[in-house]
PDB file with one MODEL, atoms N, CA, C and O in Angstrom:
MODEL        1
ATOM      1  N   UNK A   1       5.298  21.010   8.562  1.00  0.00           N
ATOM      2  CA  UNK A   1       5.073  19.930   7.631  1.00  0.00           C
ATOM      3  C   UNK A   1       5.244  18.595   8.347  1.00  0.00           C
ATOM      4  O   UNK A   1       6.129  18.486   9.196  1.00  0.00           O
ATOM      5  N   UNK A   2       4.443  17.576   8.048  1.00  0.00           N
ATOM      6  CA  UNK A   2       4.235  16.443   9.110  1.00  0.00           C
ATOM      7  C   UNK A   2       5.474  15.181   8.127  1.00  0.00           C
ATOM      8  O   UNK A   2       5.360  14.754   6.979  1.00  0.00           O
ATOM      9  N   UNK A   3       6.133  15.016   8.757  1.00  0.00           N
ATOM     10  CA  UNK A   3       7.436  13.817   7.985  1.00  0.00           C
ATOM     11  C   UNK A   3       6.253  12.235   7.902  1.00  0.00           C
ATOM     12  O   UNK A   3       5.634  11.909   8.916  1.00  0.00           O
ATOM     13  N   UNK A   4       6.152  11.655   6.954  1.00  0.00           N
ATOM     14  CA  UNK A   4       5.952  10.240   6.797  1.00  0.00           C
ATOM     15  C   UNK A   4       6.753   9.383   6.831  1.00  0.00           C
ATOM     16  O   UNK A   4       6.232   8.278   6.687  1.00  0.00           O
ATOM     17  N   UNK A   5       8.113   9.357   6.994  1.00  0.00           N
ATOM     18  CA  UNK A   5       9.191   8.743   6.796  1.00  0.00           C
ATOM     19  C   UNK A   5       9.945   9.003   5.285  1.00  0.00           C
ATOM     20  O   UNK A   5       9.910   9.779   4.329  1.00  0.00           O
ATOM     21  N   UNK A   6      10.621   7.837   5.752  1.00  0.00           N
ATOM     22  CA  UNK A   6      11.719   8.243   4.471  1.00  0.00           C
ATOM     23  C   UNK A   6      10.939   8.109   3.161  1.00  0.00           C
ATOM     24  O   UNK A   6      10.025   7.308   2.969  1.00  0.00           O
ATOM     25  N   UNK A   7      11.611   9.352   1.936  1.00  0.00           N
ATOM     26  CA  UNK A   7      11.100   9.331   0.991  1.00  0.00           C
ATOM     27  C   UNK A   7      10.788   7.428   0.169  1.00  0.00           C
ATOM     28  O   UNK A   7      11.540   6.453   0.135  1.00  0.00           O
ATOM     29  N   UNK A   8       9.699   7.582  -0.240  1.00  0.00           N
ATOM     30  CA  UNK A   8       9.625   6.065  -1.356  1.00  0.00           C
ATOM     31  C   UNK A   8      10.332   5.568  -2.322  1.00  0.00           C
ATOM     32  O   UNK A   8      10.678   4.451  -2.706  1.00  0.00           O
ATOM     33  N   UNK A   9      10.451   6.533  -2.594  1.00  0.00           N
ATOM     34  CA  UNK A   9      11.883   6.407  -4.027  1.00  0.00           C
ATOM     35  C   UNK A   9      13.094   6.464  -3.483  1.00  0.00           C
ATOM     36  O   UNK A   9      13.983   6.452  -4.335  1.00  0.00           O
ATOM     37  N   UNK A  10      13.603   6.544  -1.955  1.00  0.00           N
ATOM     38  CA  UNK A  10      14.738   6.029  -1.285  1.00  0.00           C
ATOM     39  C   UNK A  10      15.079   4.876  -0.965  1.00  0.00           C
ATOM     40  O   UNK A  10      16.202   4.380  -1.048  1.00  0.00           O
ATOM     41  N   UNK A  11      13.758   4.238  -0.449  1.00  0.00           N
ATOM     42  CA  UNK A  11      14.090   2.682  -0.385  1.00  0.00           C
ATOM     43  C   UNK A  11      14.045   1.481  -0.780  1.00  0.00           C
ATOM     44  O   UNK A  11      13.120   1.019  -1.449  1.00  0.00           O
ATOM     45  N   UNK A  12      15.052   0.853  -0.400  1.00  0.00           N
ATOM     46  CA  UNK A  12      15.349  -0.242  -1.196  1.00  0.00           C
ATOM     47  C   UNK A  12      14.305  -1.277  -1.722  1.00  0.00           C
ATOM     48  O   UNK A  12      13.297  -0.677  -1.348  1.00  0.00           O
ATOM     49  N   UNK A  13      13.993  -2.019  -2.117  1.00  0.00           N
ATOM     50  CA  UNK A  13      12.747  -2.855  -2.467  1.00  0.00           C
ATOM     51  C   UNK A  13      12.642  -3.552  -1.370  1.00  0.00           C
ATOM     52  O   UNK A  13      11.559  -3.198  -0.905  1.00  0.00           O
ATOM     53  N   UNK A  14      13.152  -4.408  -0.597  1.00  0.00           N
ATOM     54  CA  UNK A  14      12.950  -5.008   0.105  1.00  0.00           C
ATOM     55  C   UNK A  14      12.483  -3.813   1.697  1.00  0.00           C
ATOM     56  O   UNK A  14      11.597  -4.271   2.418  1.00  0.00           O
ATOM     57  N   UNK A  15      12.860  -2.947   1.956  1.00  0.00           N
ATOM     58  CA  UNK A  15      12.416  -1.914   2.770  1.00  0.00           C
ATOM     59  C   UNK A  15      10.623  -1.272   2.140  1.00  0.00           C
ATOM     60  O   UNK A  15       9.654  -0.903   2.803  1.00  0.00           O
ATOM     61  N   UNK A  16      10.782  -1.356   0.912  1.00  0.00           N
ATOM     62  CA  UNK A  16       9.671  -1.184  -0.049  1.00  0.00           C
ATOM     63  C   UNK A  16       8.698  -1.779   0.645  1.00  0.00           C
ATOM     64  O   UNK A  16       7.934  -1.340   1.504  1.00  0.00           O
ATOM     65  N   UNK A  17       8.844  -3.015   0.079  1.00  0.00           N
ATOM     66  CA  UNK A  17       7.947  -3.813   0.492  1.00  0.00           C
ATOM     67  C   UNK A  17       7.519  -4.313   2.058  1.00  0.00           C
ATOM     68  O   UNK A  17       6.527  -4.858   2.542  1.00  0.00           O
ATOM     69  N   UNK A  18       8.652  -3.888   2.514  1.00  0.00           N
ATOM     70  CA  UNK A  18       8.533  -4.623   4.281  1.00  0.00           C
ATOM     71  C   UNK A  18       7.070  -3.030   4.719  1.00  0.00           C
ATOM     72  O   UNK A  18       5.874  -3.221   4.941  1.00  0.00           O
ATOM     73  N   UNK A  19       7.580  -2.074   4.703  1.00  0.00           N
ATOM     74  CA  UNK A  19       6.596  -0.809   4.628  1.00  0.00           C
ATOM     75  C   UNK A  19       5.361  -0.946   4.040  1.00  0.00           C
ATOM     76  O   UNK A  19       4.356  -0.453   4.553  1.00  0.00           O
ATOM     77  N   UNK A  20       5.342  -1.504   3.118  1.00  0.00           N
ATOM     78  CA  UNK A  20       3.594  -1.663   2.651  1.00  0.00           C
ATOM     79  C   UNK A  20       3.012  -2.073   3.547  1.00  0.00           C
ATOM     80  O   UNK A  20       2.140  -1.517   4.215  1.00  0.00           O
ATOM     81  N   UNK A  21       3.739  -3.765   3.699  1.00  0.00           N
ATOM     82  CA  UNK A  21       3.439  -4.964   4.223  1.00  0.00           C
ATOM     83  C   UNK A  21       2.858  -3.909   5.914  1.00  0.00           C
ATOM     84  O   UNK A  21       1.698  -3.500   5.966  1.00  0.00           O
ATOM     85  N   UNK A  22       3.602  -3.700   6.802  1.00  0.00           N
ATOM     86  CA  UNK A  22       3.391  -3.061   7.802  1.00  0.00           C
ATOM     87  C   UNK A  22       2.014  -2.092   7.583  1.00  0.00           C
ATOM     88  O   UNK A  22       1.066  -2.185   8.362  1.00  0.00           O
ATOM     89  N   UNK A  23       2.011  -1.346   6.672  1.00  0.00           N
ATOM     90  CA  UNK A  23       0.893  -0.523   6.331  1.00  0.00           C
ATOM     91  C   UNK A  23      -0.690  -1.305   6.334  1.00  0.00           C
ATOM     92  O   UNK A  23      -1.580  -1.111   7.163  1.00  0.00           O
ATOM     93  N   UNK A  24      -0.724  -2.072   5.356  1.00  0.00           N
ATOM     94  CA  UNK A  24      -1.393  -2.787   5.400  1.00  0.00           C
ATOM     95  C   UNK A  24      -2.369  -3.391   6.398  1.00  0.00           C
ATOM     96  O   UNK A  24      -3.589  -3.516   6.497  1.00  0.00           O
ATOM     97  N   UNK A  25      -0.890  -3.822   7.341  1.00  0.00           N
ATOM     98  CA  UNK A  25      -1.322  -4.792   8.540  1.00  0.00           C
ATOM     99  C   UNK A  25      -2.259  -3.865   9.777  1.00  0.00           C
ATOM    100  O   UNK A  25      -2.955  -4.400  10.639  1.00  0.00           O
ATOM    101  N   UNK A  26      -2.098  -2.610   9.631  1.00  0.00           N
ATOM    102  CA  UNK A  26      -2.043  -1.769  10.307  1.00  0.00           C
ATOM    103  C   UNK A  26      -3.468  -0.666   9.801  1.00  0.00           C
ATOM    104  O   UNK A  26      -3.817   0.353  10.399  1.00  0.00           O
ATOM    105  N   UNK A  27      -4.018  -1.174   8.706  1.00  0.00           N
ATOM    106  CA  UNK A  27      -5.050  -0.150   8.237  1.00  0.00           C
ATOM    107  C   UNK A  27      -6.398  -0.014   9.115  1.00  0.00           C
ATOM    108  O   UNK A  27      -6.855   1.116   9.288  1.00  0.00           O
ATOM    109  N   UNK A  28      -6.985  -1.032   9.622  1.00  0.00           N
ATOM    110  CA  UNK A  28      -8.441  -1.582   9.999  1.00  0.00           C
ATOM    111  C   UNK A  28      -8.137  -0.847  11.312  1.00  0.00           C
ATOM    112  O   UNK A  28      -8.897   0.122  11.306  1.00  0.00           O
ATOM    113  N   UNK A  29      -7.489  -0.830  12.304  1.00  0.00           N
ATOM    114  CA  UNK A  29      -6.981  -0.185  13.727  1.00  0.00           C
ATOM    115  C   UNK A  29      -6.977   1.085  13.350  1.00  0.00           C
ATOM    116  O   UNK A  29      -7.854   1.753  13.899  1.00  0.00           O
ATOM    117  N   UNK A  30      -6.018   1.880  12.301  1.00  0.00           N
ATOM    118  CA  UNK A  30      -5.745   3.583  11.793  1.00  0.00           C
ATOM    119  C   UNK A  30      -7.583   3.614  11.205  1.00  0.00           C
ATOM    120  O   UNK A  30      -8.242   4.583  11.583  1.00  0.00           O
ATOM    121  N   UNK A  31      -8.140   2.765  10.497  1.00  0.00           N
ATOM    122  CA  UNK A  31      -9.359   3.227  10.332  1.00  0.00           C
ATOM    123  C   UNK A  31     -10.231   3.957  11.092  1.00  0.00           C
ATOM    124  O   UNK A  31     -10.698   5.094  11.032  1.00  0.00           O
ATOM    125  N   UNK A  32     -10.397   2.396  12.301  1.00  0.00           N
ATOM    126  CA  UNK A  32     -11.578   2.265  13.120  1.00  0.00           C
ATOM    127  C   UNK A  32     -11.100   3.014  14.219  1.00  0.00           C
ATOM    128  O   UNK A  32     -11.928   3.351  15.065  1.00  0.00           O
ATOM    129  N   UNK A  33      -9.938   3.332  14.358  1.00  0.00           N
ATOM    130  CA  UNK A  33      -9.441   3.794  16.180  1.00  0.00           C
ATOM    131  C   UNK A  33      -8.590   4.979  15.949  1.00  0.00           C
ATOM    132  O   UNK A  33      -8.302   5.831  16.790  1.00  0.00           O
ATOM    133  N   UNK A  34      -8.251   4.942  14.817  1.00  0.00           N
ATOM    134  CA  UNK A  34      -7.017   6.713  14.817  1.00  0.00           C
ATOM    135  C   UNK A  34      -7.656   7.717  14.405  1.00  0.00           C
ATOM    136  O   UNK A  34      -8.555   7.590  13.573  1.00  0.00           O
ATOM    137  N   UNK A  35      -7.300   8.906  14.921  1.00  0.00           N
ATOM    138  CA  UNK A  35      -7.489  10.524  14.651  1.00  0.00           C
ATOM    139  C   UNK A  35      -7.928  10.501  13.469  1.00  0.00           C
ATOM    140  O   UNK A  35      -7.511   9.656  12.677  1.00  0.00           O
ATOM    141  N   UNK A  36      -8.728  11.297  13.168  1.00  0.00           N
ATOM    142  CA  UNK A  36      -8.372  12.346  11.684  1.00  0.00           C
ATOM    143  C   UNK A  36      -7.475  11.980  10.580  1.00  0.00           C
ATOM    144  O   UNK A  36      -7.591  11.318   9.549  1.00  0.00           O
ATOM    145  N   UNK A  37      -6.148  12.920  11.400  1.00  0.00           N
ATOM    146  CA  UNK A  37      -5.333  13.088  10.780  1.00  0.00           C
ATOM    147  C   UNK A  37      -4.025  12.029  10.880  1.00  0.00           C
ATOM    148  O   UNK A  37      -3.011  12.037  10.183  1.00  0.00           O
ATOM    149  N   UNK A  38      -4.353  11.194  11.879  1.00  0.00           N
ATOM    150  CA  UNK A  38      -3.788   9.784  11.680  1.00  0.00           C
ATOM    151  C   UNK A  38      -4.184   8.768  10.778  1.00  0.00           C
ATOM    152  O   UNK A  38      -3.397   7.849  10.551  1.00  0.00           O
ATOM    153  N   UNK A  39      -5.298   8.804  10.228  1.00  0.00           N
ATOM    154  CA  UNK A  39      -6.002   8.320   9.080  1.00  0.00           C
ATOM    155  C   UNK A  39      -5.528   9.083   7.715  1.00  0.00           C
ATOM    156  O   UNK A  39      -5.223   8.493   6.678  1.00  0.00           O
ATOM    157  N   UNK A  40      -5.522  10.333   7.877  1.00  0.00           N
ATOM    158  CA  UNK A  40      -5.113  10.703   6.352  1.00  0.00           C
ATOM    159  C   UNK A  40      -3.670  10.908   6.431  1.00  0.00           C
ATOM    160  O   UNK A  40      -3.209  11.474   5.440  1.00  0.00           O
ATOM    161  N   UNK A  41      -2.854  10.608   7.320  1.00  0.00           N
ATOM    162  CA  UNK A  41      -1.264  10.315   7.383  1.00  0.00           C
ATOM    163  C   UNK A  41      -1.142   8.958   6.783  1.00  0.00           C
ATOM    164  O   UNK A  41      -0.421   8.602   5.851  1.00  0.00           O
ATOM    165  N   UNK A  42      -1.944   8.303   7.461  1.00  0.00           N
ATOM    166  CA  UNK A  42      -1.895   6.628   6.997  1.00  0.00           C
ATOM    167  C   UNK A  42      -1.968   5.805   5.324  1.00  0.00           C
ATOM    168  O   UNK A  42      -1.381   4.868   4.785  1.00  0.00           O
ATOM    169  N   UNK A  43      -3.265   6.984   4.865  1.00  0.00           N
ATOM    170  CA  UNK A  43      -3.703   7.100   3.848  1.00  0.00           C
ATOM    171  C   UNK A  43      -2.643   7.710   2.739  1.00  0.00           C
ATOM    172  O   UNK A  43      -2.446   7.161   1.655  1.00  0.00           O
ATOM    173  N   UNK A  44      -2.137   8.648   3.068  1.00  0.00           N
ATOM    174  CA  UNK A  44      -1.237   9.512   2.196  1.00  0.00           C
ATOM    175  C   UNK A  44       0.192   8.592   2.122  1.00  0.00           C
ATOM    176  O   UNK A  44       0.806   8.433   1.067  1.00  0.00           O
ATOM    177  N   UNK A  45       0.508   8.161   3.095  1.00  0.00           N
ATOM    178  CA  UNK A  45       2.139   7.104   2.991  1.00  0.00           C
ATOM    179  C   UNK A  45       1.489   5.961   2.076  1.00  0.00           C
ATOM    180  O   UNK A  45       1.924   5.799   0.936  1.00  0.00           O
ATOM    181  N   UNK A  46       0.422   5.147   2.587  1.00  0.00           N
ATOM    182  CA  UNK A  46       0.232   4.240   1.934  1.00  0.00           C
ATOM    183  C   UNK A  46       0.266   4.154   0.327  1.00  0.00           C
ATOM    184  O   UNK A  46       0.849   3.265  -0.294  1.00  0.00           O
ATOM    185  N   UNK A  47      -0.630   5.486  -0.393  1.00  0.00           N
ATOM    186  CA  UNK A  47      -0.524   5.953  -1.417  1.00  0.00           C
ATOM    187  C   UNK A  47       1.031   6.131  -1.976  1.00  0.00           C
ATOM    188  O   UNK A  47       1.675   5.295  -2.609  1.00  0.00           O
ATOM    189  N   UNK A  48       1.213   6.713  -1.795  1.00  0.00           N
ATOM    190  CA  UNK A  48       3.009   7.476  -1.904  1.00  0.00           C
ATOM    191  C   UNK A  48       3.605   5.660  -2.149  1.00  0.00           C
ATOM    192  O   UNK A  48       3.716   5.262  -3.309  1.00  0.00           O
ATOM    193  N   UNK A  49       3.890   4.850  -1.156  1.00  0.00           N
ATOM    194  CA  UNK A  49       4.260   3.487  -1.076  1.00  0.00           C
ATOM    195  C   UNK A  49       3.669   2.622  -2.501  1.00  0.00           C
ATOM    196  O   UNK A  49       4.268   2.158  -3.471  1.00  0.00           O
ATOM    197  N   UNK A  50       2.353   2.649  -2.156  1.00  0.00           N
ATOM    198  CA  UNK A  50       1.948   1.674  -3.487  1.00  0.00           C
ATOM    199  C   UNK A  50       2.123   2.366  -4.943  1.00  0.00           C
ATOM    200  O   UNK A  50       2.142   1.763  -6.016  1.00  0.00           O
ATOM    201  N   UNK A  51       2.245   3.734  -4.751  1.00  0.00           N
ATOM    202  CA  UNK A  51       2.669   3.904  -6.035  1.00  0.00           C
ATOM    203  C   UNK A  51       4.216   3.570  -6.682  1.00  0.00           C
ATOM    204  O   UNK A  51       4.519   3.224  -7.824  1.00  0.00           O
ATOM    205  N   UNK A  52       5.096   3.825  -5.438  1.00  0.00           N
ATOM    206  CA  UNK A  52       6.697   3.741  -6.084  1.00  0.00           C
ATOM    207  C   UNK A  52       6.801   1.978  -5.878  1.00  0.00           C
ATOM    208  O   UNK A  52       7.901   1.473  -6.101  1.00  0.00           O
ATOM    209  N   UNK A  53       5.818   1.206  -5.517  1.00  0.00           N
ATOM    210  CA  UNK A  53       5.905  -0.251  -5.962  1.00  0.00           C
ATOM    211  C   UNK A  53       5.237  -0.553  -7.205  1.00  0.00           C
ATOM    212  O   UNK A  53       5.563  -1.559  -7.835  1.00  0.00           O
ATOM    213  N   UNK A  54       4.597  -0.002  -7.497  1.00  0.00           N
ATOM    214  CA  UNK A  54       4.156  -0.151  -9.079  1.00  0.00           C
ATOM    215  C   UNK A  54       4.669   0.700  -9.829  1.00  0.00           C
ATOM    216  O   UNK A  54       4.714   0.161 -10.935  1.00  0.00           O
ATOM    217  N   UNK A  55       5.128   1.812  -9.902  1.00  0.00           N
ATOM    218  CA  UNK A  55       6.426   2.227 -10.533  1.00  0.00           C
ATOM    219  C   UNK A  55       7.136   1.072 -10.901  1.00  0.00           C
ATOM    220  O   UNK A  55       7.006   0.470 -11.967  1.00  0.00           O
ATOM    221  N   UNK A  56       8.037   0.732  -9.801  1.00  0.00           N
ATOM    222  CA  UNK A  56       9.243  -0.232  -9.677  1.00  0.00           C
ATOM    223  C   UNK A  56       8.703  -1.344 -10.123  1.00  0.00           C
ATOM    224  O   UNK A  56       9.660  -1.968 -10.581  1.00  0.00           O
ATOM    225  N   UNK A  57       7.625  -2.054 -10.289  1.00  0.00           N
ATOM    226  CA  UNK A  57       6.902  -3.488 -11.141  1.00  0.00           C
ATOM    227  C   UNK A  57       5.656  -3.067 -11.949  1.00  0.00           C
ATOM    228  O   UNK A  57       4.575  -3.365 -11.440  1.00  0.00           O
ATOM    229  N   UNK A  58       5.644  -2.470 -13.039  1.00  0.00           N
ATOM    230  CA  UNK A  58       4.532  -2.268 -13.702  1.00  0.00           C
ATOM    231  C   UNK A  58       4.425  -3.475 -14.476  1.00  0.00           C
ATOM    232  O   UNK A  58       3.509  -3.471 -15.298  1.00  0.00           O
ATOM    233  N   UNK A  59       5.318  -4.767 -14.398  1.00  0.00           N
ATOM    234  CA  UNK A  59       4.848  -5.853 -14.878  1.00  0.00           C
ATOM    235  C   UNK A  59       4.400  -7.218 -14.007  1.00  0.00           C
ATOM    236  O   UNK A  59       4.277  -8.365 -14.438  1.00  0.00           O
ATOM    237  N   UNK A  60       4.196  -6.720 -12.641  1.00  0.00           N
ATOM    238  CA  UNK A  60       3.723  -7.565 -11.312  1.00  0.00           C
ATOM    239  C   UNK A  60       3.144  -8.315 -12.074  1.00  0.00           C
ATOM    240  O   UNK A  60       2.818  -7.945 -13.202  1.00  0.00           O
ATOM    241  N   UNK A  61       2.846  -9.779 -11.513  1.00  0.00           N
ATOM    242  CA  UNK A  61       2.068 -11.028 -11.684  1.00  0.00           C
ATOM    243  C   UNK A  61       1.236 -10.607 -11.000  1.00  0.00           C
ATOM    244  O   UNK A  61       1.401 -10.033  -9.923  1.00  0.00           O
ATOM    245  N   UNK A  62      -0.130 -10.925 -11.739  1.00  0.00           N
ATOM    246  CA  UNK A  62      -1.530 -10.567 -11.393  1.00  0.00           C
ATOM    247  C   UNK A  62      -2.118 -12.048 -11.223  1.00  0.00           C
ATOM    248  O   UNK A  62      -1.877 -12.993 -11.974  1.00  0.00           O
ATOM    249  N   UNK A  63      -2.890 -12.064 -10.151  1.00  0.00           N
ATOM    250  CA  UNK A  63      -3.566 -13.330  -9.882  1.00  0.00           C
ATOM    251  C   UNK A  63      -4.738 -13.206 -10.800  1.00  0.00           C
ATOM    252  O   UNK A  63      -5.473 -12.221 -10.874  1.00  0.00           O
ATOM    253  N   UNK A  64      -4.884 -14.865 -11.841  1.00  0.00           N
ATOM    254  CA  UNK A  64      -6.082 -14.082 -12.931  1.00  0.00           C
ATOM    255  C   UNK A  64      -7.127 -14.226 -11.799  1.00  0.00           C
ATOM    256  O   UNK A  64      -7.854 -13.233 -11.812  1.00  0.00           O
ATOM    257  N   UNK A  65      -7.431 -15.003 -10.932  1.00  0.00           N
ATOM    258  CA  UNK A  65      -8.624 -14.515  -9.862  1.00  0.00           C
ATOM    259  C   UNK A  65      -9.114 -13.692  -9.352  1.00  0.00           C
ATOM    260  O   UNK A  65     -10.188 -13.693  -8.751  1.00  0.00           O
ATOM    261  N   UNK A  66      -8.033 -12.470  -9.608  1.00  0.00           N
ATOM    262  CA  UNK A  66      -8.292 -11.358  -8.987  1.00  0.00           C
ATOM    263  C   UNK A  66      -8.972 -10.322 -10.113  1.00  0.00           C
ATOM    264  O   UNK A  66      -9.111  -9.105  -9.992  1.00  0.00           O
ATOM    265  N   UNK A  67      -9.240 -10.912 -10.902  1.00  0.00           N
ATOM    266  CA  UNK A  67      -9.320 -10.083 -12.165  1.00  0.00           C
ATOM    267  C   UNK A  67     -11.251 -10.172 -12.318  1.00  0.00           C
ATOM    268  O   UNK A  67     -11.711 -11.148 -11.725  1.00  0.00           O
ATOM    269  N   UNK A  68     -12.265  -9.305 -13.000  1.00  0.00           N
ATOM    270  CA  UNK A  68     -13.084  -9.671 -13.081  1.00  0.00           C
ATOM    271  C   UNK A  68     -13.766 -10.759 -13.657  1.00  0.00           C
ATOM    272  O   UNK A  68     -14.878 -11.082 -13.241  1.00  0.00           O
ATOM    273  N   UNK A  69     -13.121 -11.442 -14.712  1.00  0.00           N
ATOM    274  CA  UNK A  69     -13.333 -12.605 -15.796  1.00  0.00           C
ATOM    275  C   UNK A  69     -12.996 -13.615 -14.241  1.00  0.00           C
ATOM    276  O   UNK A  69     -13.877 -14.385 -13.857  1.00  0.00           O
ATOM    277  N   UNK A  70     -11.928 -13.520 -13.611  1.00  0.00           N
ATOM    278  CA  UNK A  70     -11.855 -14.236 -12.546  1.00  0.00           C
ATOM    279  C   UNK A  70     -12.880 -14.543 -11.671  1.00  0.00           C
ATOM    280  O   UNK A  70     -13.157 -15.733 -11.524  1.00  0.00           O
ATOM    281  N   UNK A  71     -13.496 -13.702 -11.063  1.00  0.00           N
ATOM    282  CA  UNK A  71     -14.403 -13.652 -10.172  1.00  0.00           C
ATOM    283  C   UNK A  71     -15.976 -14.375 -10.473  1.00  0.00           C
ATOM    284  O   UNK A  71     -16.663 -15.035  -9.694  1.00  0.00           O
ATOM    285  N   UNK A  72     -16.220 -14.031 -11.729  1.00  0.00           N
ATOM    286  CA  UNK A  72     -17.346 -14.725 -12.334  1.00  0.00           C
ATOM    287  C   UNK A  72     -16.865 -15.777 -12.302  1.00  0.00           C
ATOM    288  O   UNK A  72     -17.609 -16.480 -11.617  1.00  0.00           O
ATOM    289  N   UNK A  73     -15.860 -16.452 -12.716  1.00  0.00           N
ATOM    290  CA  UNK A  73     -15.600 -18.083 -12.930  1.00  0.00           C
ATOM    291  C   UNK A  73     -15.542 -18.503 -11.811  1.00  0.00           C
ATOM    292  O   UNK A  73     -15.866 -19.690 -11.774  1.00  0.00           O
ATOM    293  N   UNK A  74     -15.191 -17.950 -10.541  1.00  0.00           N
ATOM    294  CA  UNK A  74     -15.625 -18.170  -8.979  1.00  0.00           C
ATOM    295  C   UNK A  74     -17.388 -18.218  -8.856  1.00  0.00           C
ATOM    296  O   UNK A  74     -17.883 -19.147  -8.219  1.00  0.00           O
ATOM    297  N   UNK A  75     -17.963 -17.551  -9.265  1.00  0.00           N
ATOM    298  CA  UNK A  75     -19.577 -17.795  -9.299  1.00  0.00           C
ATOM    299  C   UNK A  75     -20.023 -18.850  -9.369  1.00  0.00           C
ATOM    300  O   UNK A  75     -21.245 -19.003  -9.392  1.00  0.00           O
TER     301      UNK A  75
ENDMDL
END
C-alpha cells in the first residue's frame, strides 16, 4: 500500500492548508513531467486534502467572481 502522508483529518489547519498550498504549487510539473502513478498519487492526496478542508469550512468565503453570475459581469 503506497503511504500519502499523514492522514487529513490529522492535521492541524494550518498544516491543512500549508499541504494544499504545496500541492497545488506542484500540480503542472506532477502533470506534465511525473509517472503514471505519480500523477494519480498526486491526484488522490490532493482530493483526500481538499476534501477535509471543506469539511472543516463548508462556510468558506466565496469570491462572487468566481461564481458564474460573476463571470458574465466580467464579460
Amino acid at each position: 500500500m503506497t503511504t500519502m502522508g499523514i492522514d487529513a483529518a490529522q492535521l492541524s489547519d494550518d498544516d491543512l492548508v500549508r499541504e494544499l498550498r504545496q500541492l497545488h504549487l506542484t500540480r503542472s510539473d506532477t502533470f506534465f513531467h511525473g509517472s503514471d502513478d505519480a500523477l494519480s498519487t498526486h491526484t488522490a492526496r490532493t482530493s483526500e486534502l481538499e476534501a477535509e478542508y471543506l469539511r472543516r469550512n463548508p462556510d468558506r468565503e466565496v469570491d462572487p467572481l468566481r461564481l458564474r453570475e460573476g463571470a458574465r459581469q466580467r464579460s
